[in-house]
Structures are given as C-alpha cells and as structure tokens.
Rosetta silent file (secondary structure, phi, psi, omega in degrees, C-alpha in Angstrom):
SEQUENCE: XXXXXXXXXXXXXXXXXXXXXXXXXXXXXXXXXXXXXXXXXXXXXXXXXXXXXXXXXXXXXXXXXXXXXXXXXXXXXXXXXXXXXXXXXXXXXXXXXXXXXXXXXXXXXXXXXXXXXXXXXXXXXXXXXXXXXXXXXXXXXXXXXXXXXXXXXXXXXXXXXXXX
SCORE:     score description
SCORE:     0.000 S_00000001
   1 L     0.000  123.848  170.369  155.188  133.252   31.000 S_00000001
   2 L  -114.163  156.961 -157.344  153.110  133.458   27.963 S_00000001
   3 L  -121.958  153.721 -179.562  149.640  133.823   27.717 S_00000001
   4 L  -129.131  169.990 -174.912  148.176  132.820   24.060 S_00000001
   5 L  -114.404  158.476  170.013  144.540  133.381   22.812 S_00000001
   6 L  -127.195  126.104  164.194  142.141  131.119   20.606 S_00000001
   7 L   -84.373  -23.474 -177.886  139.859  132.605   18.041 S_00000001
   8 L   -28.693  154.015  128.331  137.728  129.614   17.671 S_00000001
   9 L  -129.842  152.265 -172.294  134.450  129.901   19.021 S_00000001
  10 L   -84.588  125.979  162.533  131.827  127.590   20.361 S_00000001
  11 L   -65.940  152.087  172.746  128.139  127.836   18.718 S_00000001
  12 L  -156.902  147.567  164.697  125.418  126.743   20.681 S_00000001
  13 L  -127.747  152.911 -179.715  121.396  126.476   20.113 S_00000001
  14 L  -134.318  138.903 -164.991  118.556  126.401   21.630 S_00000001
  15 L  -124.968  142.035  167.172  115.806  124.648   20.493 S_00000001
  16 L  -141.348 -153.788  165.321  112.570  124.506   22.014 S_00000001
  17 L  -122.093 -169.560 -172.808  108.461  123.218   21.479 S_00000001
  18 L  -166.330   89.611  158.633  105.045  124.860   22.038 S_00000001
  19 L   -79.477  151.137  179.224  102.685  122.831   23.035 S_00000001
  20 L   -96.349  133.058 -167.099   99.131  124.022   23.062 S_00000001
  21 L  -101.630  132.229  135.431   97.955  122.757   27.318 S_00000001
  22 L   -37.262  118.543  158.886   94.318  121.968   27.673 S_00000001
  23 L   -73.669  167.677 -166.355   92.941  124.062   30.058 S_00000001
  24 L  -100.193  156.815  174.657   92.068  121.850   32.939 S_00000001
  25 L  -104.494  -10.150 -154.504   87.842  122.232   33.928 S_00000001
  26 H   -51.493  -81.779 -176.673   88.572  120.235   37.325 S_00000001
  27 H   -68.682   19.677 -179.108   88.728  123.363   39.649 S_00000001
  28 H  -111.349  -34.147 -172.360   86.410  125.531   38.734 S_00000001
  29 H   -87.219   -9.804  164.240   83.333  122.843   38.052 S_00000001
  30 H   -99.882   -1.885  111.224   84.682  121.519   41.629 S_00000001
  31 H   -39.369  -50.000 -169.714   83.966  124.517   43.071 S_00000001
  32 H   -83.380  -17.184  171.186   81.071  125.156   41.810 S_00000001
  33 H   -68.494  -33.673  169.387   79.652  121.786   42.649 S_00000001
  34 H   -57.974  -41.733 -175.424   80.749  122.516   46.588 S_00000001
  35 H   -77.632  -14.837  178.747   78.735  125.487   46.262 S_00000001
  36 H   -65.885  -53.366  172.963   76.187  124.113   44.878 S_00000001
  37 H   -57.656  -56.515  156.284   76.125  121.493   47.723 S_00000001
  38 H   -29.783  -66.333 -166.472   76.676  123.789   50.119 S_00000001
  39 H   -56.621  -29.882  176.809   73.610  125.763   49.332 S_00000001
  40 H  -106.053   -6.822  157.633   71.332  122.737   49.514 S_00000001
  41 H   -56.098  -41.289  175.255   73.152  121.425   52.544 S_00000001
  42 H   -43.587  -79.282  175.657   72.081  124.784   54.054 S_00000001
  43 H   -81.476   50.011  176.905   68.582  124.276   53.047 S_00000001
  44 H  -127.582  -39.351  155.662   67.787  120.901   54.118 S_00000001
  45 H   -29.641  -78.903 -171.340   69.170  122.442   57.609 S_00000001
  46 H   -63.381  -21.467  171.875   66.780  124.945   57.715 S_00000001
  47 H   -92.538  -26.315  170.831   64.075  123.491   56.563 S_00000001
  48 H   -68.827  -17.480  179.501   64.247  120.064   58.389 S_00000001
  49 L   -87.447   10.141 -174.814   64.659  122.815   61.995 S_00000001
  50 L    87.794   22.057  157.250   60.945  124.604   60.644 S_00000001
  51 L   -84.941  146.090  177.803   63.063  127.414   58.900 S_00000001
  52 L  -118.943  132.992  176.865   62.133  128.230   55.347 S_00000001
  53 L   -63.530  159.703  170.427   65.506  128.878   53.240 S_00000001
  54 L   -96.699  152.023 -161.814   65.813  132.253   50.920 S_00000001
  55 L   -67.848  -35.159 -156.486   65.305  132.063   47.551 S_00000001
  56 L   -96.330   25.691  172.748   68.171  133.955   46.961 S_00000001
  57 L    86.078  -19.406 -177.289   70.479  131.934   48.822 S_00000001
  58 L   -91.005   82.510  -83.084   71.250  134.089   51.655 S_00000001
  59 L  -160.080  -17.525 -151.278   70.891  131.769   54.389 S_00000001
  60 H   -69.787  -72.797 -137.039   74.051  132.576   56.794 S_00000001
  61 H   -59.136  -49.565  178.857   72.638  134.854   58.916 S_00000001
  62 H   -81.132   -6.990  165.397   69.500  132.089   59.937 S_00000001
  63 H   -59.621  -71.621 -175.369   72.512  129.201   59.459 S_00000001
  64 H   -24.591  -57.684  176.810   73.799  131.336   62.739 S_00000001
  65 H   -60.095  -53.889 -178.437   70.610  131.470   64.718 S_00000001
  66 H   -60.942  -70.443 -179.989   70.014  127.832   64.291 S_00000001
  67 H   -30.591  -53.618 -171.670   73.508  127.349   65.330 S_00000001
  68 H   -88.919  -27.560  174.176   73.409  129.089   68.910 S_00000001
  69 H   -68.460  -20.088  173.996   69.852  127.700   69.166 S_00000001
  70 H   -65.474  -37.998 -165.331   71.170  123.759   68.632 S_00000001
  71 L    89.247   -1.271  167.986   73.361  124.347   71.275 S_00000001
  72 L   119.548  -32.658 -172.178   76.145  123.588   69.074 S_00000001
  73 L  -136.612  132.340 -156.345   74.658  120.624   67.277 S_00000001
  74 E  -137.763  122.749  179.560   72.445  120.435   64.481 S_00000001
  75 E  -115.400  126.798 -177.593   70.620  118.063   62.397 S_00000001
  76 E  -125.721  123.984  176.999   68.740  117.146   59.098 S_00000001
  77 E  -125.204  143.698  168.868   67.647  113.861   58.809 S_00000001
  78 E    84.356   50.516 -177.664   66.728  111.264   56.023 S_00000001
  79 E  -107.404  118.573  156.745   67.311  114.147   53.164 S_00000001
  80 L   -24.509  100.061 -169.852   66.951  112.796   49.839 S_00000001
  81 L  -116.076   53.234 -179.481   70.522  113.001   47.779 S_00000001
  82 L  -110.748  132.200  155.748   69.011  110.750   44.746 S_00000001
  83 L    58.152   54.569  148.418   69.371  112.148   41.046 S_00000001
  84 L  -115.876  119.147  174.854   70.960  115.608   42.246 S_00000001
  85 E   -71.425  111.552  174.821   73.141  117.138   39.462 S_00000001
  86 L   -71.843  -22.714 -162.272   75.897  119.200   41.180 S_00000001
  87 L  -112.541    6.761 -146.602   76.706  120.628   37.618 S_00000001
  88 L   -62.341  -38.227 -177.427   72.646  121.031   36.549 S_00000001
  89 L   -70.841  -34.894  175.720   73.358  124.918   35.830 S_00000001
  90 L   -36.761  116.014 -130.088   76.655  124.911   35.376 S_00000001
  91 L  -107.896   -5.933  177.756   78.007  127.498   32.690 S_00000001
  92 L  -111.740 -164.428 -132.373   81.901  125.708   31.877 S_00000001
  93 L  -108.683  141.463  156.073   83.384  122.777   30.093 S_00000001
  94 L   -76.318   95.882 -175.928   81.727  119.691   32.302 S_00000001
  95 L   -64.282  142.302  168.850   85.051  117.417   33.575 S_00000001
  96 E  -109.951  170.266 -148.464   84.798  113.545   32.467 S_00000001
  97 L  -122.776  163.529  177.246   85.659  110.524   34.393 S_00000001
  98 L   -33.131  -32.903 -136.294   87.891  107.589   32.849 S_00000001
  99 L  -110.036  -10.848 -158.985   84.924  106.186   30.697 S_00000001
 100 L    98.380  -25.026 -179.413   83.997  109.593   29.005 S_00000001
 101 L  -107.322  146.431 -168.076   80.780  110.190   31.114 S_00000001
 102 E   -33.107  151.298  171.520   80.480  113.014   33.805 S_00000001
 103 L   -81.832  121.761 -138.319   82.100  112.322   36.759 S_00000001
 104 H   -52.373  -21.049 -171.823   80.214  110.593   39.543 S_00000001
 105 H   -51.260  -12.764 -165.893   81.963  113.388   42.206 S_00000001
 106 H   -78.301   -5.250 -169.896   79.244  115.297   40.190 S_00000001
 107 E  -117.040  130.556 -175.021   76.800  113.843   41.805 S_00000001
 108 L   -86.807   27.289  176.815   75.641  114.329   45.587 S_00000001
 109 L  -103.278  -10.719  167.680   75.746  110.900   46.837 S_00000001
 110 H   -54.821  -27.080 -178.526   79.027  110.656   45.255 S_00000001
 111 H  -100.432   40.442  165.038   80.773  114.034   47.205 S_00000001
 112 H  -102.011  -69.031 -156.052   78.541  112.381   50.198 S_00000001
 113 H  -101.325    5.867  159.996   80.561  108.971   50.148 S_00000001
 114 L   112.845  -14.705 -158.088   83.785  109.690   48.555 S_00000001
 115 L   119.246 -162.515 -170.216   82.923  107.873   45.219 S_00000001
 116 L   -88.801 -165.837  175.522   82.247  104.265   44.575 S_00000001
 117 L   -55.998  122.627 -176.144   83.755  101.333   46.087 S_00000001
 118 L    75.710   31.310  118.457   87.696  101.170   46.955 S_00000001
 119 L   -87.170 -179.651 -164.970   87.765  104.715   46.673 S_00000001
 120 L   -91.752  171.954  167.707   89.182  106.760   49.059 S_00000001
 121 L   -65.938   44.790 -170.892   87.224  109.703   50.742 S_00000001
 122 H   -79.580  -14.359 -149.033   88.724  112.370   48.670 S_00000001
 123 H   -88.561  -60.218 -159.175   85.526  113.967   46.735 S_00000001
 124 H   -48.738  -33.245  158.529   84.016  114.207   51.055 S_00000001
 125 H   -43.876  -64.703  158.062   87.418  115.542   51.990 S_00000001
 126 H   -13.027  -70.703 -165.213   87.171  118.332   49.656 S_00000001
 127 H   -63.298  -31.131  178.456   83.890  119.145   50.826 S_00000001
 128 H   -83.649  -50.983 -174.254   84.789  119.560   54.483 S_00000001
 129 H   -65.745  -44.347 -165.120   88.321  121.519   53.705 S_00000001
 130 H   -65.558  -40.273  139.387   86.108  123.750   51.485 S_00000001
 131 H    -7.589  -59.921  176.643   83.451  123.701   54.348 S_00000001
 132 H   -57.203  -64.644 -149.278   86.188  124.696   56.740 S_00000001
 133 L   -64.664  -17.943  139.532   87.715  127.452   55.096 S_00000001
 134 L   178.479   22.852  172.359   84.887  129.657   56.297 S_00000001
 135 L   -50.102  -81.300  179.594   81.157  128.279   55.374 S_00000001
 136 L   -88.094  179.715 -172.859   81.047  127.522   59.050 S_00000001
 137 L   -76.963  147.424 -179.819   81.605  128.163   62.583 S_00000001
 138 L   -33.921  173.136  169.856   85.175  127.079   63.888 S_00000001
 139 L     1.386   69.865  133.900   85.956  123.963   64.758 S_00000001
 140 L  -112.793  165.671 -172.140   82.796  122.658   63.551 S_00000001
 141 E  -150.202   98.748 -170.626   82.606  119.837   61.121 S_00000001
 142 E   -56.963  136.518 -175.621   79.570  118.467   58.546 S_00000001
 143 E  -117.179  134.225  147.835   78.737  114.554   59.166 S_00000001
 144 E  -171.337  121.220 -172.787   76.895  112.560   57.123 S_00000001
 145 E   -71.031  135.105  143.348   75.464  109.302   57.891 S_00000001
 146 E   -27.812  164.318  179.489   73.473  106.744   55.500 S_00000001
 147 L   -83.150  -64.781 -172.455   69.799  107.706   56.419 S_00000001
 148 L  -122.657  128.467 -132.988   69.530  103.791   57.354 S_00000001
 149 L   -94.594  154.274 -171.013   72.596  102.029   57.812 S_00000001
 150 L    93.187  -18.071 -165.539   72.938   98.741   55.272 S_00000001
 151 L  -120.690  165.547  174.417   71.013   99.882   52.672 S_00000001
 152 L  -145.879   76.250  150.790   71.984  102.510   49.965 S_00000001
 153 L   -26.963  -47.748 -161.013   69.292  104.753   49.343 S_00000001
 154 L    86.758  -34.895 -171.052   70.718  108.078   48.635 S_00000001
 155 L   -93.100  140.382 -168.373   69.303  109.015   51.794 S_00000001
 156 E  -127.477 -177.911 -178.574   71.197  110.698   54.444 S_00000001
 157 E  -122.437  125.700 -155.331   71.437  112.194   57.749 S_00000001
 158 E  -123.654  112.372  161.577   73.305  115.338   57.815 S_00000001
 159 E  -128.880  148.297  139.392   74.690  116.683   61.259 S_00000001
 160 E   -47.021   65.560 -165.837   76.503  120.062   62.349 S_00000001
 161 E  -113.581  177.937 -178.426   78.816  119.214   64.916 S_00000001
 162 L   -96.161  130.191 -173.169   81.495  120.762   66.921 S_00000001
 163 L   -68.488  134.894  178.875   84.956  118.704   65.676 S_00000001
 164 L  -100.363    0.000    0.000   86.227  116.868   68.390 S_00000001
C-alpha cells in the first residue's frame, strides 16, 4: 500500500465591506418621551387628588400615599393632552416618521391612542410595559379613556387600577 502526497495547494480569500451603520435615535428619544410622560402622568394624578406635584420631580413617595388612600384605584379626569411635545427638551438626534416630520408617538395623544387610525396599540403598549417594569405598584395597570367618548379632543381620563 502506497501512500503518495500532493504539493499543490489551495488559495483562498476573504474579502469583506465596512459599512458605516447609522446609529439608530429610536430608543433612547423613546425613553425619554415615557419619562417624560410618566412625569406628567404623575402630576395630573396628584394634582387632580388636591396634591401639589414637586418641582423636582420626586413624586413617588406622595404617588404611594395616594395609592393606599384610593383604595387601590385612582383617577385624573378630563386632563388636557393637546400640543404636548414629548421631545420639547430633548438633548439627541429627534427620530422621523415616514414623511420626514417628527414622529406623532412624540406626541401625548399619540402614546395615549397608539397612533393614528389602523394602527395598532404599540406606542400605548410601550408605555404600560415601561410603566410595569417598576413606575408602579404590582399588578397595577394605567387606563386611559377619551375624556368624552365620540369626540377627539385630546382630552383624557387617566385611571390607576389594579390589572385584572
């Protein structure tokens, strides 16, 4: 039995690109628009129970009180979401929408009602998983109703409920 050898050998290359990636602005300006929401959901809470919110935002501790004083359920009603900029402060690249102009989730009656017509409830979905993750007390869950149902206002009814 013989065993023979080949000197040939096979070349090979590798070729590749380098693209320069966009950074994306989506999850950082959609954070800060939840917090932003947050923080005036808070104080339309407190101020619609006779509470006055702190300037400096630090609201939990009277979020709390109000909570075991509701009884579990809590309400601000007919609060004005018209012409609020989610983004008015906002210190990063501003995400655009199909058309080129800010994106309506940017807006709060849009992260109210999901977006415009035939979309789905993703921007209010968001808002509640972000909500969830530890804004609020367990298995509680942020509602919010038209102020007056048929018409589209901007105004809404905000409740604090326990998730059923």
């Amino acid at each position: 039995m013989a065993f023979t050898s080949s000197n040939t050998s096979t070349g090979f290359k590798v070729s590749g690109r380098v693209e320069k990636i966009a950074p994306n602005p989506w999850p950082a300006a959609i954070d800060y628009a939840h917090e932003i929401a947050w923080n005036g959901c808070v104080n339309l809470f407190l101020i619609a129970n006779g509470l006055e919110p702190d300037a400096d935002g630090n609201n939990a501790e009277k979020m709390q009180q109000l909570w075991e004083l509701s009884k579990g359920k809590m309400e601000a009603r007919n609060c004005d979401f018209n012409d609020i900029n989610l983004l008015e402060d906002y210190e990063g690249e501003i995400p655009t929408g199909s058309t080129g102009k800010p994106a309506a989730r940017f807006n709060m009656i849009g992260l109210m009602t999901g977006g415009k017509k035939g979309e789905s409830g993703a921007y209010r979905k968001e808002f509640v998983d972000y909500l969830q993750r530890s804004r609020i007390p367990e298995r509680t869950v942020l509602l919010c109703f038209p102020a007056r149902r048929g018409e589209k206002d901007g105004k809404f009814n905000l409740v604090l409920t326990y998730e059923k």
